[in-house]
C-alpha positions, 0 to 999 in steps of 0.5 A: 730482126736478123742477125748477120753471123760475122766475128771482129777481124782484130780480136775474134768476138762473134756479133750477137745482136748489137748495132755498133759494129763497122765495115771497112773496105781498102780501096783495090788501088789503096787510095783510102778506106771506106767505114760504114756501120755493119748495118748501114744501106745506105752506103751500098751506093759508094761501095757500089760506085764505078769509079772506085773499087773496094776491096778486104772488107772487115768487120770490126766489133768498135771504134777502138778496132776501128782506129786499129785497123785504119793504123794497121792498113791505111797509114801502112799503105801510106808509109810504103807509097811514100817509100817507093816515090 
């Protein structure tokens, strides 16, 4: 089994040979967040889909950094679109 080098963008843990780690990509026009396991295909299809480009992928180590980072990007977004309306 291949085992991709990559270490958590919230706290810095290097991947060893587990399965629960995430992949989060912003959407370029901050319309929401795409979540896929690390090693999950069969998302290849949305991320490579026309219609929406994604942009500051992260790899995250669980579901607790998870929810840290959707706090930190898509609920911050959120709060700066709701500001300049």
């Amino acid at each position: 089994m291949k085992v991709e080098t990559c270490a958590c963008d919230i706290c810095g843990v290097q991947k060893k040979e587990t399965n629960h780690w995430w992949k989060a990509y912003l959407a370029v026009d901050g319309s929401g967040v795409l979540v896929t396991r690390l090693d999950d295909q069969s998302s290849l299809s949305l991320r490579n889909d026309p219609a929406q480009q994604w942009d500051a992928a992260a790899d995250l180590c669980g579901a607790q950094h998870v929810l840290e980072y959707l706090s930190k990007n898509l609920f911050h977004n959120e709060s700066q679109q709701e500001a300049t309306r």
